[in-house]
C-alpha beads as a LAMMPS data file, in Angstrom:
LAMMPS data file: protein, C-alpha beads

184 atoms
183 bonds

1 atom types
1 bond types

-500.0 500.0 xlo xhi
-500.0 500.0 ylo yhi
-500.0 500.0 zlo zhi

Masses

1 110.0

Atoms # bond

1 1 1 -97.894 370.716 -413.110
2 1 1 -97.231 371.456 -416.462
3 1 1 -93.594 371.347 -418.417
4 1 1 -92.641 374.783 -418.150
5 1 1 -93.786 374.810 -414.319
6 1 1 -90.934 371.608 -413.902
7 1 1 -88.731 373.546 -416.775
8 1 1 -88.836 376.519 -414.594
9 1 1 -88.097 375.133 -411.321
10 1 1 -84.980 373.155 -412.266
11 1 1 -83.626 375.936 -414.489
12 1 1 -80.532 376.231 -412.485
13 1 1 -79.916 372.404 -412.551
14 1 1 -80.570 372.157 -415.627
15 1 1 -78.980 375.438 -417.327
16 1 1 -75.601 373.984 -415.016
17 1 1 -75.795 370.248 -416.453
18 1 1 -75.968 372.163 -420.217
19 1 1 -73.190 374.678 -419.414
20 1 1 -70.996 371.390 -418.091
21 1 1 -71.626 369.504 -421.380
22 1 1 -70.841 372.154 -423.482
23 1 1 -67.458 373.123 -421.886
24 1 1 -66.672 369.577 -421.700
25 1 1 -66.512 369.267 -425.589
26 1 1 -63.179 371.833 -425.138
27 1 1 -59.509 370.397 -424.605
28 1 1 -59.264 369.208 -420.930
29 1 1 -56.455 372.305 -420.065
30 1 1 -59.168 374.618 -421.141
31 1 1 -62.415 373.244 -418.789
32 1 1 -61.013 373.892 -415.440
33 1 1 -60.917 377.364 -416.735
34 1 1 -63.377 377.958 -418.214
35 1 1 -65.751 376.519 -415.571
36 1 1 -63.982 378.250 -412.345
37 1 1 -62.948 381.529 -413.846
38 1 1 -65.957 383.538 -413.482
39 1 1 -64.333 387.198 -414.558
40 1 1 -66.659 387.765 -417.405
41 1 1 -63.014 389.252 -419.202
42 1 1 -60.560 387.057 -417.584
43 1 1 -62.849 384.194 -419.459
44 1 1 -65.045 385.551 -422.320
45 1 1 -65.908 382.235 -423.299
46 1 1 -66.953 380.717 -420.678
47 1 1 -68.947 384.204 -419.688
48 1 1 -70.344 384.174 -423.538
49 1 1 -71.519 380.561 -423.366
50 1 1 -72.980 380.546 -419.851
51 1 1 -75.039 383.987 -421.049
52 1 1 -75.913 382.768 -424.084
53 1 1 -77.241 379.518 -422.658
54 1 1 -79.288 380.982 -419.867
55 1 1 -80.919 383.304 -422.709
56 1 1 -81.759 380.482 -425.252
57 1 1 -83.780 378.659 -422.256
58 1 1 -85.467 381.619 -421.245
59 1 1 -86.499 381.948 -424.951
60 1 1 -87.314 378.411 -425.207
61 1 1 -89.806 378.879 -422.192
62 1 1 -91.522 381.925 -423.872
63 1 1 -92.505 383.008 -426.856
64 1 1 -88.825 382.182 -428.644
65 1 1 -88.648 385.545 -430.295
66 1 1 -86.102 384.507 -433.041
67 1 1 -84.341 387.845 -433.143
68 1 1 -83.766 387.141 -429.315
69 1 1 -82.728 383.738 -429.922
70 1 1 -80.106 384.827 -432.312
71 1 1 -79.280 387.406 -429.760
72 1 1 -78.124 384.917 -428.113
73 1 1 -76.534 382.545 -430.337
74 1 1 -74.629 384.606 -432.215
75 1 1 -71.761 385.439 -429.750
76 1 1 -71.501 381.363 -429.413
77 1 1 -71.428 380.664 -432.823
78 1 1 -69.457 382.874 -433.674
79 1 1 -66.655 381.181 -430.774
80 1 1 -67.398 377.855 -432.016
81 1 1 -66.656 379.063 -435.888
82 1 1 -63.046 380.535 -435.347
83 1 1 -62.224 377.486 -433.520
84 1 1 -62.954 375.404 -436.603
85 1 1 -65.018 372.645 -435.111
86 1 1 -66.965 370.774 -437.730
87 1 1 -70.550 371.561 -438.305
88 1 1 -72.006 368.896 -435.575
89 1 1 -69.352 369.042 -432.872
90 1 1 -69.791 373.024 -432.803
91 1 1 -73.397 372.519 -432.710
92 1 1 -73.710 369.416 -430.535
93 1 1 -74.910 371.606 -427.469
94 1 1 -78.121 372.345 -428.504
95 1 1 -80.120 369.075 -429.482
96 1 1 -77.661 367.816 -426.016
97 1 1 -80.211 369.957 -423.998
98 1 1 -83.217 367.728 -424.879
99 1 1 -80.828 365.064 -422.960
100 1 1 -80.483 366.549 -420.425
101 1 1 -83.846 367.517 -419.629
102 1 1 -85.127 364.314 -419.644
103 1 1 -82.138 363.318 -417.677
104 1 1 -83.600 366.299 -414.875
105 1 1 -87.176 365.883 -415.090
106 1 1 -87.341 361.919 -415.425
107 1 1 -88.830 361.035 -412.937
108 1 1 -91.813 364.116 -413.389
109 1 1 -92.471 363.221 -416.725
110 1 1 -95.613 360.940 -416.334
111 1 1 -98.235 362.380 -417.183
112 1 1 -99.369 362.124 -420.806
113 1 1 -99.780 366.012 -421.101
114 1 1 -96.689 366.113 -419.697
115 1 1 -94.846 363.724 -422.443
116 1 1 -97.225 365.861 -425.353
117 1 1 -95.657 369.032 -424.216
118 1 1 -91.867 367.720 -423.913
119 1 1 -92.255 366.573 -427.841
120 1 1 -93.630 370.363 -429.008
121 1 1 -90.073 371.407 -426.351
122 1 1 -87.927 369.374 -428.286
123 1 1 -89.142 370.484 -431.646
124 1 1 -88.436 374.139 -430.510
125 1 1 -84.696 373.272 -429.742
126 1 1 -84.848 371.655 -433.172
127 1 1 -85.292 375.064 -434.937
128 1 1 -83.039 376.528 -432.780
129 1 1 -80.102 373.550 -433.790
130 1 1 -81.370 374.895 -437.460
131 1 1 -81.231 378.610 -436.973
132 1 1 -78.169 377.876 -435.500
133 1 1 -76.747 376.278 -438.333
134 1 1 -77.101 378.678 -440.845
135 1 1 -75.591 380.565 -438.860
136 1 1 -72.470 378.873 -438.334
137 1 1 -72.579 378.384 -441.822
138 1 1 -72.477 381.896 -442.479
139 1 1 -69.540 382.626 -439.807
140 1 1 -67.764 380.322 -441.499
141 1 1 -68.497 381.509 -444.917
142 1 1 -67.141 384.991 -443.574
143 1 1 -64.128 383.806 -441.776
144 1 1 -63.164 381.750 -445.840
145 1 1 -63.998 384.899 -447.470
146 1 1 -61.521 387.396 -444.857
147 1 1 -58.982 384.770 -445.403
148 1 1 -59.214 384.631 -449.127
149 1 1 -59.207 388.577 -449.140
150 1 1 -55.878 388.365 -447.005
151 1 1 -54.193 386.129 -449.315
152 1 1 -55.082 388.235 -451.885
153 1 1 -53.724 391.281 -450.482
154 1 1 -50.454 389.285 -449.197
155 1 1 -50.349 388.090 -453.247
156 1 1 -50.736 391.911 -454.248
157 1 1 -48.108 392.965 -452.253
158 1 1 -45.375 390.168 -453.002
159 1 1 -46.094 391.409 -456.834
160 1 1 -45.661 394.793 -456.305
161 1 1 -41.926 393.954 -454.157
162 1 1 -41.180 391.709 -457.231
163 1 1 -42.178 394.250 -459.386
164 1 1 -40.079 397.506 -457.266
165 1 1 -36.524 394.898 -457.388
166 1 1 -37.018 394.562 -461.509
167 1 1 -37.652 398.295 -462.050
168 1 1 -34.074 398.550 -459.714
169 1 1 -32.467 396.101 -461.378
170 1 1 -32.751 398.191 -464.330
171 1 1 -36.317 395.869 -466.188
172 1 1 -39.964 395.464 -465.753
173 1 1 -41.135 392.461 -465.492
174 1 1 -42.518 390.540 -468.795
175 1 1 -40.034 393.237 -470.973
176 1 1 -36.834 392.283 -472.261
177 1 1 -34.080 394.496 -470.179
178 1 1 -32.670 397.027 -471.762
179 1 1 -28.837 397.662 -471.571
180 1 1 -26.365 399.915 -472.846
181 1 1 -27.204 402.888 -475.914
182 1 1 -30.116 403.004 -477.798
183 1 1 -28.043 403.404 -480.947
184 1 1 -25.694 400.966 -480.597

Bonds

1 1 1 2
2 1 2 3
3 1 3 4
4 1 4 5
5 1 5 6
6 1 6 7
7 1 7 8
8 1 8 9
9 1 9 10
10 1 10 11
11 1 11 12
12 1 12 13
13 1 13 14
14 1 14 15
15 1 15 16
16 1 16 17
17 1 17 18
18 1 18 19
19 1 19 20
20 1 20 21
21 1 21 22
22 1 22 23
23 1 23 24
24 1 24 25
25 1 25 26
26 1 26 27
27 1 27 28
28 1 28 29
29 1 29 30
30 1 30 31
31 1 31 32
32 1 32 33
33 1 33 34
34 1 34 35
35 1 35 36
36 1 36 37
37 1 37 38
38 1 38 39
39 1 39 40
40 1 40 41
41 1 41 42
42 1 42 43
43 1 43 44
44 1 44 45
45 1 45 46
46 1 46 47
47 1 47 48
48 1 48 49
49 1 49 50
50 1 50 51
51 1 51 52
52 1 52 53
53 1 53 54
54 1 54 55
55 1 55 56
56 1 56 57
57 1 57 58
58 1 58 59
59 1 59 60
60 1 60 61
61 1 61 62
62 1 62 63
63 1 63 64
64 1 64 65
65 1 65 66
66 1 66 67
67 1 67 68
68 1 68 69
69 1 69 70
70 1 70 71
71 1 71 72
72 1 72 73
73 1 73 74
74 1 74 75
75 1 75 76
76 1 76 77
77 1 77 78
78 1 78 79
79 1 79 80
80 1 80 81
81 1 81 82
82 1 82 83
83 1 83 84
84 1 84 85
85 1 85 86
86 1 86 87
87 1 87 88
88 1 88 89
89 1 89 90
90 1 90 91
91 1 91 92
92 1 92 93
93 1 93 94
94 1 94 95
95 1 95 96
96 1 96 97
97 1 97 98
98 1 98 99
99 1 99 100
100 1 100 101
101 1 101 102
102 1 102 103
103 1 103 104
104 1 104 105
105 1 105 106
106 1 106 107
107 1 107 108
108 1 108 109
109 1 109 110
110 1 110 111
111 1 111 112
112 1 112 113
113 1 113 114
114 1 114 115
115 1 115 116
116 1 116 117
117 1 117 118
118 1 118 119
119 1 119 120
120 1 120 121
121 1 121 122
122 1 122 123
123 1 123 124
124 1 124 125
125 1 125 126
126 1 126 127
127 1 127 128
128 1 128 129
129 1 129 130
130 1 130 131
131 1 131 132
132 1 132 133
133 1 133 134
134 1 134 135
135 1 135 136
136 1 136 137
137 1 137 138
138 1 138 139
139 1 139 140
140 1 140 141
141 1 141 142
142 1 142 143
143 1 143 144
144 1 144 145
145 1 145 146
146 1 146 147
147 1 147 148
148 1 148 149
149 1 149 150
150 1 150 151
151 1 151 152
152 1 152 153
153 1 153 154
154 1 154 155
155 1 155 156
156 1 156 157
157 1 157 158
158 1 158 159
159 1 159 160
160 1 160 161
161 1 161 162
162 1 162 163
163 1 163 164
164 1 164 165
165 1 165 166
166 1 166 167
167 1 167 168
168 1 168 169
169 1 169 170
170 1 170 171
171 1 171 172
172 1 172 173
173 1 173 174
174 1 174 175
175 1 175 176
176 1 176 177
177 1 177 178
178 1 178 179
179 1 179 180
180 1 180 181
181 1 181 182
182 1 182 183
183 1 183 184
């Protein structure tokens, strides 16, 4: 039996065990939920990650179709970037699957084809971690440039307040007020 054959017939343990880790990284008053609320909008995360997991191994077991792949990491990434993890903790899950399999299938890898074919596995959820990391990079990226484009418009708008109480007050800010007759 080859590695797909044992990938494919502990999926479910295995997609579970990956699903656990990854909601284990979040604050312990967020797990419970996140693992027992299964309304896909009572609990988008949990819902995003568990669809987004089960997609990525599919992938991995094919052809790994990188627009698919990013298909499917995207909506993660994109959770772990507004959260503001670092780099490696929002990344951590993916290289954690090569864990885990090995954990799963321990005592079924043997076989030398079998060990051969788990190496060329593990470099395929290598490019993913990589994919996956310009991408975060990018969310991030995007999140720092929105914020520097609201500060901007929040510094705009103070200005233009300052601005409106000078003209009241009877001046214009950077000109020396003007008071009384011109020909006095």
């Amino acid at each position: 039996m080859g590695l797909k054959d044992l990938l494919a017939r502990n999926r479910s343990a295995i997609v579970q065990k990956w699903f656990d880790r990854i909601v284990n990284t979040y604050p312990a008053n967020s797990q419970n939920f996140i693992k027992e609320q299964k309304d896909r909008f009572s609990n988008p995360v949990g819902s995003t990650i568990l669809r987004g997991i089960e997609g990525l191994f599919e992938e991995l077991l094919r052809d790994m179709d990188t627009g698919k792949v990013m298909e499917y990491l995207d909506p993660m990434i994109r959770i772990q970037a507004v959260q503001g993890f670092s780099p490696s903790e929002a990344l951590s899950f993916i290289p954690s699957l090569k864990g885990i399999i090995r954990e799963e299938l321990k005592g079924e890898i043997q076989g030398t084809r079998v060990v051969e074919e788990l190496s060329k596995f593990e470099t395929r959820i290598d490019r993913i971690t990589l994919l996956a990391f310009d991408h975060y990079m990018n969310c991030r990226e995007k999140i720092y440039e929105i914020r520097l484009e609201e500060l901007r418009n929040r510094s705009a708008e103070v200005m233009e307040r300052i601005q409106r109480n000078e003209v009241r007050r009877g001046g214009a800010p950077g000109l020396p007020r003007v008071t009384g007759d011109p020909e006095e």
